[in-house]
Structures are given as structure tokens and as C-alpha cells.
Steps between C-alpha positions, in 0.01 A plus 500: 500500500622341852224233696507793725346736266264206378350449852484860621301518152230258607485571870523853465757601756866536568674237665787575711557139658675345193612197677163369586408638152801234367384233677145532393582511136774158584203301640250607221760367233534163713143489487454564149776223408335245724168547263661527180476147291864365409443578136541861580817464738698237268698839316560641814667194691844413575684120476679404757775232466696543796377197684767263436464313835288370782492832688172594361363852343408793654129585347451800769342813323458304195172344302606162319391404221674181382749288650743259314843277505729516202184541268259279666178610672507463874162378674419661873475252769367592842738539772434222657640243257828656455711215667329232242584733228870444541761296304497076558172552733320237351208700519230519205559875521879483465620816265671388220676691203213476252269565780603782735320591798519825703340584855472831717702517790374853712616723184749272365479295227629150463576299177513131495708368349784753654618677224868527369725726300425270181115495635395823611213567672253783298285738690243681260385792771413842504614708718289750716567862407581776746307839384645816622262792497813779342462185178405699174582200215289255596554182743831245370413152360096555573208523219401809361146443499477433861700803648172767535340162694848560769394915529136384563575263758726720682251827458215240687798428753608855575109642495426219774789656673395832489129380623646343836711761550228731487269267720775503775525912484123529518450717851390300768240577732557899611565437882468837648597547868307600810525870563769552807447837645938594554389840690521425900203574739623850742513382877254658728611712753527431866270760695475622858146334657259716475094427503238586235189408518385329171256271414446487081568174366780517199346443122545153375572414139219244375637316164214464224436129375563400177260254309622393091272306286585173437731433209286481202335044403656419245291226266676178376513529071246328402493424114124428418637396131414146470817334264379361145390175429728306232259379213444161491708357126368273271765130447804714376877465580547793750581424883538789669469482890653840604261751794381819429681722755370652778536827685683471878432807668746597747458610861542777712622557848503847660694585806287571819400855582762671757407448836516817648528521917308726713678835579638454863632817660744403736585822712297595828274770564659765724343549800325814635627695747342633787435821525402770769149643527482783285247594229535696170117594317457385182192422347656441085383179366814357326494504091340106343662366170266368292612237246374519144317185344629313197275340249656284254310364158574139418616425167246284350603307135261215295649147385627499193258313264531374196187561258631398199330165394690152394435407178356130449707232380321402126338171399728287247306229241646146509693388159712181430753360279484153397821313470581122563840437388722263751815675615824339371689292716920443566604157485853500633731203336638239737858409578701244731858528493641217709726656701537182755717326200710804540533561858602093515801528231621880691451409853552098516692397202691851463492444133557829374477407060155334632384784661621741169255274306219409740489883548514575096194286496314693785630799285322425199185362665488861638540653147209276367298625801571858428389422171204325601436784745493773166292294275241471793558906524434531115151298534385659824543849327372377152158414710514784729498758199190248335321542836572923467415527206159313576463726838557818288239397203238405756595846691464696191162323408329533831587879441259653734195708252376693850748808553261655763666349798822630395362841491298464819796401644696822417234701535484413878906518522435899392248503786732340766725806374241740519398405851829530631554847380122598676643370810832653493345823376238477803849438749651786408167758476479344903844535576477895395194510719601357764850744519267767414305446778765403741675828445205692573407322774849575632527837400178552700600327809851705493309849515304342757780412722627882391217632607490287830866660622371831451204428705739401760735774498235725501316348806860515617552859451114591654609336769801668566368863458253384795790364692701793463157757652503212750838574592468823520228484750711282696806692551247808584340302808846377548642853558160615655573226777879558591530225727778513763599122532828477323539134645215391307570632167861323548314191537254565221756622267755188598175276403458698187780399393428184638192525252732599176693254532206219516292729200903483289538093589111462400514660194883308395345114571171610287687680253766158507240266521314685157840482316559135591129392382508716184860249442378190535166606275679641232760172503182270509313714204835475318530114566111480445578685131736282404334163532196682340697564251646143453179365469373662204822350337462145615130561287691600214785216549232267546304639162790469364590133525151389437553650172812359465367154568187582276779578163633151561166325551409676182781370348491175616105483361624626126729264520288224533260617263796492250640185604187359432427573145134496615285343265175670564419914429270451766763419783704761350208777552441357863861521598491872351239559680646362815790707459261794428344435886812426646615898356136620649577262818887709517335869427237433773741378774768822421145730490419318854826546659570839408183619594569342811817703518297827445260435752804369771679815430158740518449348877889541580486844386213580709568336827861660480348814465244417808801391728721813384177742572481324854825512593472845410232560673680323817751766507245786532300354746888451673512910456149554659562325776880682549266810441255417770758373704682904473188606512449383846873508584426918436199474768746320716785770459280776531350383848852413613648850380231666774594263708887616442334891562321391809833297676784802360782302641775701727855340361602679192760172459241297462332730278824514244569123526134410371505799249837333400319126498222680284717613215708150531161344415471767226776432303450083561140542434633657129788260473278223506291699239791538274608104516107403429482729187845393371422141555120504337694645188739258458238277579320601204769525256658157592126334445480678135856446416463120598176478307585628190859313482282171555266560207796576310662194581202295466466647138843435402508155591161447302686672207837308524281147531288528203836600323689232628169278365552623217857432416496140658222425277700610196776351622294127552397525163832610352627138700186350320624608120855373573386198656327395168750571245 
């Protein structure tokens, strides 16, 4: 099986860049080699004996592991004593043949004496393997037992790999541009002067106001879980200093709400013509639209409480052990070589034969103290196992007769247990309920909404039935009156058109300025999602290294407890009871913060759901007031159509070139109604395609980090085992 097979096995994909794939497995093996002890490189390292010179030896890519010339031992010396290590120096640290030195140079080595073709230099090093990923026979001149720990470390390698690239293809923010109306505006004609008398004052547009509840308080975390008290220890032998750990909650910062401007229509009223004196009856009151009223239920959800009850901690009796043996002590042997007599005959007489012997002295006074040193060993360890032996018997016959602490003690463990399955239990039962309700609630408000739009078309569709009688009426006085001004009507009908065009313009900016504030809300409510979002995961990230930190205090406090061989049951009941609290101190905070969670995510859930209903609401109350605004715009039209009657203007040119303006304003009125549909649907589709490839991307980088955890954890402890052997 090929490295490549092994590491698409454990990250569970196919890799197509081998090269990286190569170098990731190259680097894990240097790794690995760089842990392993010598012992377990010796059979897979090369002698070198090519170093017959002063030119050095090149040690790049290569792990030494013993340096000698012609069969002696070379000592390292620091660089900066080379020159003293050279031939006739005179130096104390002069090389010599019996006692070769060696120094690092960048990555070459040097050998001191310079070795010769008679006196080689000899480089024990292994060399650095280079792992292809195609290799199926394992990796040349490398132990067995530590190739798996080379496909571990480059699985953790390539999984990191995959987790940035993913974090670098996660979609930005969507940035959606401002809706740009591409159809042009038809140019009014130019019209002989003519004079109608006309005094009604155009319909103006008047934009609704928009008022969103403040983004919901969030509450700091508060953890009302006071940490346990360590017991207080009778005189034992345990020192153990370590802090219980303690929760940091994180924070959270939320983006402002939008700021949305005020709707500012920029075009001019047209102004009315004058018209001559002329009169048409009509007595028809024009058609009101009356807007239906919404009423909206807010959703109203309880805490979550927890009403399961802590059990209490039990009361432990005091017991003791009586023991007052003296612990054994080391006395280490004492030697002093004279070395002065020595240095004297080496460096001032240069007596070589008296060195030979002084130093054959210092030799054997060293033997005697190694011998000294194990007899002392022997006695220490012949009293140490008189002293445990002594510990044990008085252990065994303080043998505590009460057992009822013991079974206290487990009995409230099994409570601990039993509490934290009541309060996960009561979690869940108000997780259900509060989806339940939520679902309802929504459910509800949706066929309200429904229900609201039908209200409005049907309004809508009373109204125009009126309208249309209204009209009717009109065009019957209209026809009734016959009025012979032609001049007028020209006027009236140029300033009808006048009137269209300011009603098409109107109707574009509001339309425009709806599209551009439903863009910038839905980018905030997406930007506003994804911090909320985050922060439920900084809780968990959080909970999560407190617990981490908790294991090695834990740890830490059986290993003290162990260390100390403690002498008294009663200690070791308090300390079990200490851990028992600090277990009940751990279940509390997690029940604290994640009921903390609940509660955060109850009130994000519901304010979302207030700002969506009011920006919802905002965009009715937008198509009331365009309603009242057509409303009136129909009154206006209607009294400037008798008007038109009344004037009949004389020049048929006239006549064609604002017929011909009407129908221009037509087809750009529905141009600019084609362009707003097509753009609110891409609109839409780009704001649900870039939310869903977000959570996606968010989820995958979750999944590839806990599996890249994972495999560097394996791959530490792999490292670990190696390191030890």
C-alpha cells in the first residue's frame, strides 16, 4: 500500500497535489528522526571515512550521532575556541591524537586534529530520508516501528492544509449592487403656447418612517458557582500548589443597525397650466382607498429553569494512622583527587610519564569513589525498604474498621450522575418546547401576514371597481360638455404628460430607494447572523478549554495525592471529597453556561423575528402610502382629464406628438418594471445562494478542524511512544 493510499485512508479524501503530499510526508520523517533516541537509529546509520583532511564534513540533511578520529572519540567544542584547538597552540584546549576535538562550522564539521589518509576522520550520521508519496515498500535505512508516526504527521499536515484552504474559499460578505435603471427617460415634446386654465396642485409622494427595536441586551455570563475549597491536610508529604480553573467567558460585539436615509425625491413637480374659463358639471365624489390594519401577536417564551435539586456533599468521620519511623537518609562518600599536582607536571614541567601516573592515581581514587558511591547505594536502599516495610505494617494496621464513608462517598458520586442526567433531560424537554412553540408562533404570524396581502389586494380591487364607475361618470360629463378650446387641451394634455413623466420618475426613486434599503438590511442581518453565530462558539471554545484545564488540574491533584503516599485515610477521604466538589463545581459551571446559551439564543431568536416582522411591516406601510399616493394621483388625473375636455386643443400635431410622448412613457414606465422585477429576483437568489454556501463553509471548516485535532493528537502521542523507547 503507497503513503498515498495510507493518508487518503485517514483523511478521507483524494489528493491530487502529490508534491505537497511528498513534502509533507519528507518533513514528518525529519521530525520523527529528530525525536527518536540514538538507540533506535544506530542500525540504520551510515560511517563515513572520507574525511582525510582539513576541509571539514558536510553534515547537511544529516542527524549525527558520534564523531571520531582513527578510533578515538572526538569531544565538541564551541565555535569560538577553534583557533586554540589547533596544532602547537599552546593552548590547554589544544587537540591532540588521544584527545580529538571537533566543532560546527555553519553545517560543516571540523576535526581537530586534521585528519589524514592513515587517520581518517569517522562520521557516525544518519541521513534524512526523502519519502515519495508513489513509495509502496516502506522508507530506506529508517525504523519500522516509527513509519505509521511519518503518515500521521503528514495526515495532521495535509488536514491543516485543507482547513486554510477552506477558510480562504469561505464567501465573503455578498456585496450586491445598487439597482441602475439602463431604460432612458422619453423627451417631452416641444408644444405650440397655448393657455389652460388650471389650478390643482400635483399629488406628492410622502415616504412612511421606519422605527426597529433596539438590538436585543445581551447579559455578561455570570457563573454564580462558587469554586471548591481544598481541604485543609493533616502533616503528610504532599505539596500540591496547582488552581482550580476557572471559566473565561468570551465577548460579543454586534455590528450597528443599518442606517437607513430618508427617501428624497429629487424630480420637480410639473407645473399647472392655465387654462381658459370653461366649466364641465360634475358632482362624482372620487373613489377613497382604505388601508387594512395589521395586528401582529408577540411571541412570548419563559427562562429556562432548572428544577432539579443538587445533591449535598456528605459528612466524612476523622480516622488516623499512627506511624513514627524516621525516613532513611543518603550519605554520599567523599573524594579529592588532586588535580593541581597534575596540571603542574602537564602544563609547567611537560612531563608526560608523570602525568601517565599522577593521572593513574586520580584514576583509581575515582574507582574507590565509585565504589564508595555503591556501598552508600546498597545501605540507603537496605534502610529505605526497613522504613517501607514499617510504613506498609503500620498502613495495614491502622486499616480503617468504618466503611460508611466510602459508601457515602459513592453513593453521592451516583447522585452527581443522576443530577446531571435531570438537567440534561430538563434541556432537551425545553429545547422541544421552545421549537415547538417557535414554529407555531411563526406559522401563525405567516398566515397573518397572508391574510394581511389579501386584505390589501382586496381594498385594492374595491377601490378600483369604484374608480372605474368614477371614470365612467367622468368621460360622460366630459362628452356632455364638448368644450371648443383646442388650445387648452394642448396645454393640458402637454402637462399631462408633463404629469406621467413626474408620477414614472416618482414611482422609479421610491421603487430604487426600497431595493437599495432592503440591500443593505439583508447584508447587515447576514453580517448580524454571522457574528451571532460566532458567539455561541466562542461559549463552546471557551467550555471547552476550561475543561481542558480542569483534566490537567485533576491530574496534577492525583498526582500529588500519589506522590505523597499519604499517611492518613482521613486526608485521603478529604481529598476525594475535594475532587468530588471540584466534579459538582465543573457540572454546575457547564449547567450555568449552557443555560446561558439557551436563554442568549431564545432572545436572539425573538428579536430577529421582531426586526424581520418590522421591516416587513416597513414595506407595506411603503405600499400604502404608493397606494394613497395613486389614489390621489387618480383624483388628480381625473380633474385634469376634464380639464383636457374643457380646453380640446386645435393642432392635431400637437395632439400626435403627446399621444406619441404618452406611449414612450408606456413602454419606459414597463421597462423600468421589467429591470425592478429581474433585479429583486436575483436579489433574492444571490442572498440565499450566499447564505447557504457560508453555512456550508462554516460547517466544513468545523469538520476538517476537529479532524485535523484529531490526527495531530495521535500523531503527538505517536512522537511521545518513540521518544521513550
Amino acid at each position: 500500500m503507497s503513503f498515498q493510499t495510507q493518508v487518503e485512508d485517514i483523511v478521507g479524501v483524494s489528493i491530487s497535489d502529490t508534491s505537497a503530499l511528498s513534502d509533507f510526508l519528507t518533513a514528518s520523517a525529519r521530525e520523527v528522526a529528530d525525536i527518536l533516541p540514538k538507540e533506535a537509529l544506530l542500525h540504520n546509520a551510515t560511517i563515513d571515512e572520507t574525511t582525510t583532511d582539513s576541509s571539514g564534513y558536510n553534515a547537511e540533511n544529516k542527524r549525527i550521532l558520534d564523531i571520531a578520529r582513527n578510533g578515538r572519540l572526538s569531544v565538541e567544542a564551541p565555535f569560538g575556541i577553534s583557533t586554540q584547538l589547533e596544532t602547537s597552540s599552546g593552548s590547554i584546549y589544544e587537540a591532540s591524537i588521544r584527545s580529538p576535538f571537533h566543532y560546527y562550522k555553519g553545517k560543516t564539521i571540523f576535526i581537530k586534529p586534521d585528519p589524514t589518509s592513515s587517520q581518517k576522520g569517522q562520521i557516525f550520521a544518519f541521513a534524512y530520508p526523502t519519502v515519495l508519496y508513489s513509495g509502496t515498500t516502506g522508507i530506506a535505512s529508517f525504523p519500522d516501528n516509527a513509519e505509521f508516526a511519518v503518515v500521521l504527521g503528514a495526515s495532521s499536515k495535509y488536514l491543516f492544509r485543507m482547513t486554510s484552504d477552506e477558510i480562504d474559499s469561505a464567501p465573503a460578505v455578498l456585496s450586491i449592487s445598487d439597482l441602475s435603471i439602463s431604460a432612458s427617460a422619453p423627451t417631452a415634446p416641444s408644444l405650440q403656447s397655448n393657455a389652460v386654465a388650471f389650478s390643482e396642485t400635483a399629488p406628492a409622494y410622502s415616504k412612511p418612517t421606519i422605527s426597529l427595536s433596539n438590538a436585543p441586551s445581551i447579559s455578561d455570563l455570570s457563573i454564580g458557582v462558587t469554586a471548591p475549597t481544598a481541604p485543609s491536610l493533616s502533616s503528610s508529604t504532599v505539596s500540591f500548589s496547582e488552581t482550580a480553573p476557572t471559566y473565561t467567558k468570551p465577548e460579543i460585539s454586534l455590528a450597528p443597525a443599518p442606517s437607513i436615509t430618508a427617501l428624497n425625491i429629487s424630480d420637480t413637480t410639473p407645473e399647472a397650466p392655465e387654462l381658459a374659463n370653461s366649466e364641465v358639471s360634475f358632482s362624482t365624489t372620487a373613489p377613497t382607498y382604505a388601508s387594512p390594519v395589521l395586528s401582529l401577536e408577540a411571541l412570548t417564551i419563559s427562562d429556562l429553569s432548572i428544577s432539579s435539586a443538587l445533591p449535598v456533599s456528605p459528612s466524612l468521620s476523622d480516622n488516623s494512622i499512627s506511624f513514627s519511623a524516621s525516613v532513611p537518609t543518603y550519605t554520599a562518600p567523599v573524594i579529592s583527587p588532586d588535580f593541581s599536582d597534575a596540571n603542574t607536571w602537564l602544563n609547567t614541567e611537560e612531563d608526560s610519564e608523570m602525568v601517565s601516573s599522577r593521572m593513574q592515581v586520580i584514576s583509581g581514587q575515582l574507582q574507590e569513589y565509585q565504589a564508595d558511591i555503591q556501598s552508600a547505594v546498597n545501605t540507603f536502599n537496605k534502610e529505605n525498604a526497613q522504613y517501607q516495610a514499617e510504613l506498609q505494617k503500620a498502613t495495614e494496621d491502622a486499616r480503617l474498621s468504618s466503611q460508611d464513608d466510602g459508601q457515602k462517598l459513592q453513593k453521592y458520586g451516583s447522585e452527581i450522575q443522576s443530577y446531571q442526567a435531570d438537567i440534561n433531560k430538563e434541556i432537551q424537554e425545553y429545547q422541544a418546547n421552545f421549537q415547538k412553540d417557535l414554529q407555531l408562533w411563526q406559522i401563525k404570524r405567516q398566515t397573518d401576514l397572508q391574510k394581511y396581502g389579501s386584505e390589501i389586494q382586496n381594498s385594492l380591487n374595491s377601490f378600483n371597481k369604484e374608480n372605474a364607475e368614477y371614470q365612467a361618470q367622468l368621460q360622460i360629463s366630459i362628452q356632455e360638455a364638448q368644450l371648443l378650446s383646442q388650445d387648452d387641451a394642448q396645454k393640458i394634455q402637454n402637462f399631462s404628460a408633463s404629469v406621467s413623466a413626474y408620477q414614472s420618475s416618482v414611482s422609479k426613486q421610491v421603487q430604487q430607494f426600497k431595493e437599495n434599503t432592503q440591500q443593505e438590511i439583508s447584508i447587515w442581518q447576514t453580517k448580524r447572523q454571522t457574528e451571532l453565530q460566532q458567539f455561541p462558539s466562542d461559549i463552546q471554545n471557551e467550555l471547552n478549554e476550561f475543561n481542558k484545564e480542569n483534566v490537567a488540574y485533576q491530574a496534577e491533584l492525583q498526582k500529588a495525592i500519589e506522590t505523597g503516599r499519604l499517611g492518613s485515610q482521613d486526608d485521603v477521604q478529604k481529598v476525594q471529597k475535594y475532587s468530588g466538589d471540584v466534579a459538582l463545581y465543573q457540572a454546575e459551571v457547564a449547567d450555568k453556561v449552557q443555560e446561558y446559551s439557551q436563554n442568549l439564543k431564545k432572545e436572539i431568536d425573538i428579536w430577529q423575528t421582531k426586526r424581520q416582522t418590522e421591516l416587513q411591516q416597513y414595506s407595506t406601510d411603503i405600499q400604502n402610502e404608493l397606494n394613497e399616493f395613486n389614489k390621489e394621483n387618480v383624483e388628480y388625473q381625473a380633474k385634469l382629464q376634464e380639464a383636457i375636455e374643457e380646453g380640446r386643443l386645435s393642432s392635431q400635431d400637437d395632439v400626435q406628438a403627446v399621444q406619441k410622448y404618452a406611449q414612450e412613457i408606456g413602454s419606459y414606465g414597463a421597462s423600468i418594471n421589467k429591470e425592478v422585477q429581474e433585479y429583486q429576483a436575483n436579489l433574492s437568489q444571490n442572498v440565499q445562494e450566499a447564505g447557504a454556501n457560508l453555512q456550508r463553509s462554516q460547517f466544513k471548516t468545523q469538520a476538517l478542524q476537529q479532524q485535523y485535532q484529531l490526527c495531530e493528537a495521535k500523531y503527538q502521542a505517536e512522537l511521545a511512544r518513540l521518544s521513550k523507547k
